[in-house]
C-alpha positions in Angstrom: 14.6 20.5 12.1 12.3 17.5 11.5 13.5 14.2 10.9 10.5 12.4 8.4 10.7 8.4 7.9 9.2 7.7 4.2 8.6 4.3 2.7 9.0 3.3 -0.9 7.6 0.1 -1.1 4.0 1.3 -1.4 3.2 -0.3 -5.0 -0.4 -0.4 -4.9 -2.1 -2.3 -7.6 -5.4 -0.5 -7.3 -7.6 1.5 -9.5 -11.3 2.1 -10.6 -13.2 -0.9 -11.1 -17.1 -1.1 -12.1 -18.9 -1.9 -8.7 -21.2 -5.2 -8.9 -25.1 -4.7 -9.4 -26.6 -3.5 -6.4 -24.4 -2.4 -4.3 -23.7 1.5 -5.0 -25.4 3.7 -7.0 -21.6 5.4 -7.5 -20.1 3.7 -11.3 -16.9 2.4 -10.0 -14.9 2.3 -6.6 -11.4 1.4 -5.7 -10.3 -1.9 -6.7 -8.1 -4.5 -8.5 -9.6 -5.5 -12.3 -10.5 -9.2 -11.8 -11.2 -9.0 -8.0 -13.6 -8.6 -5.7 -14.2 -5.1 -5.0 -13.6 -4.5 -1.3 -16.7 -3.5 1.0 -16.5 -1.4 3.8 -18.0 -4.0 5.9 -15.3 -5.9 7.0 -15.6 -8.6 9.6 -15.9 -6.9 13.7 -16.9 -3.7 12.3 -19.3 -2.1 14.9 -18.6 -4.5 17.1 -17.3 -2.7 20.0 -19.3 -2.6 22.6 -19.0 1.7 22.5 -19.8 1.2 19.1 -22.7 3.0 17.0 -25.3 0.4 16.2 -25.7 -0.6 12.6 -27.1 2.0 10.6 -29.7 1.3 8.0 -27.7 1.9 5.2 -25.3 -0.7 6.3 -28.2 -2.9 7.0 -28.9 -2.1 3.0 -25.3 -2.5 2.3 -25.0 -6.0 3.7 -28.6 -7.2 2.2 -26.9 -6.2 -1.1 -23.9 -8.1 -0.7 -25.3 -10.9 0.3 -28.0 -10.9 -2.9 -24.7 -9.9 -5.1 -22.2 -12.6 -3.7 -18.9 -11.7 -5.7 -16.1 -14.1 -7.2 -12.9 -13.1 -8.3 -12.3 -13.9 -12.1 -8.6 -15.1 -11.1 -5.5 -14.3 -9.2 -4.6 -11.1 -8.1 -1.8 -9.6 -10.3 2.0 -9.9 -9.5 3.6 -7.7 -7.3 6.9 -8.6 -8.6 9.1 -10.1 -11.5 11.0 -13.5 -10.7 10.6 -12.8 -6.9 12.0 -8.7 -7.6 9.8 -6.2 -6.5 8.7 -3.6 -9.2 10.6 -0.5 -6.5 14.3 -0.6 -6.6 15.9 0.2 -3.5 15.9 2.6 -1.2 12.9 1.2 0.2 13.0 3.7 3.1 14.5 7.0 3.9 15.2 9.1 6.3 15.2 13.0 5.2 16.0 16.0 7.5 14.2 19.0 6.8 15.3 22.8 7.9 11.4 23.8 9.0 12.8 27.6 8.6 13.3 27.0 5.2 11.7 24.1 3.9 15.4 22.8 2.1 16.5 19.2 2.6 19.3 19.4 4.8 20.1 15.3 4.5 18.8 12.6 3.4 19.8 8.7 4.0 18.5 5.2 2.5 17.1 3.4 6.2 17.4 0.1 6.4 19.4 -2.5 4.0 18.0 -4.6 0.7 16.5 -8.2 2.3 18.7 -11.5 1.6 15.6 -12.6 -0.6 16.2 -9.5 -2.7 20.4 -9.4 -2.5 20.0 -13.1 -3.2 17.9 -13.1 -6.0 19.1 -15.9 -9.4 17.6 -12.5 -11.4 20.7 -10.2 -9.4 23.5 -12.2 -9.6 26.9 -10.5 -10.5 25.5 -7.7 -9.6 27.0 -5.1 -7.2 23.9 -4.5 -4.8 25.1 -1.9 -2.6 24.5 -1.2 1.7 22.7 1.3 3.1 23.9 5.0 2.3 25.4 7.1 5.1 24.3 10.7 5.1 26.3 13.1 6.5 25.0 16.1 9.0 25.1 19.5 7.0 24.6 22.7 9.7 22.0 24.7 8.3 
């Protein structure tokens, strides 16, 4: 039997964006329409003092970025209406599977909705219920 935590909160609001002049000879890389598109060359990278020393194509990498500087055409898109995530709850489980058999043997919501959520103007009158309680089934 395995006990396996999953999260449901993972909205991710990326996609394929065209990269900016210079910097790739690849058509598009992951991104968010309107933003800058993230570099691999984030700030302490290499920097340990075991670390590999800066390879030339990082050394091209950076000269490119720094030729290319990048501005974001606005805000990043919502991640939520009125406050309300776009995931409805459970946002985590906990699911116990038979490793014999591969078959779900339970599964419970972990965790409860947040105050900001079961609070929400948007929610109210409505029945937002606790956690579910799973029950042990022998296999």
């Amino acid at each position: 039997m395995v006990f396996a935590p999953a999260a449901n909160d993972g909205v991710s609001m990326m996609g394929l964006v065209p990269m900016p002049e210079g910097l790739s000879d690849l058509k598009y890389d992951e991104g968010i329409g309107g933003q800058v598109v993230p570099h691999r060359l984030w700030s302490g990278l290499r920097s340990a003092s075991d670390a590999p020393k800066v390879s030339s194509d990082d050394q091209k990498l950076a000269a490119a970025l720094a030729a290319h500087p990048q501005t974001a055409i606005g805000p990043p898109p919502p991640r939520s209406v009125q406050g309300l995530p776009l995931v409805k709850p459970p946002y985590g489980l906990i699911t116990a599977i038979n490793l014999n058999t591969g078959d779900f043997v339970w599964q419970v919501a972990n965790g409860e909705t947040p105050d900001q959520i079961k609070n929400n103007p948007a929610l109210k009158g409505m029945d937002i219920p606790g956690p579910v309680r799973g029950t042990w089934a022998s296999p």
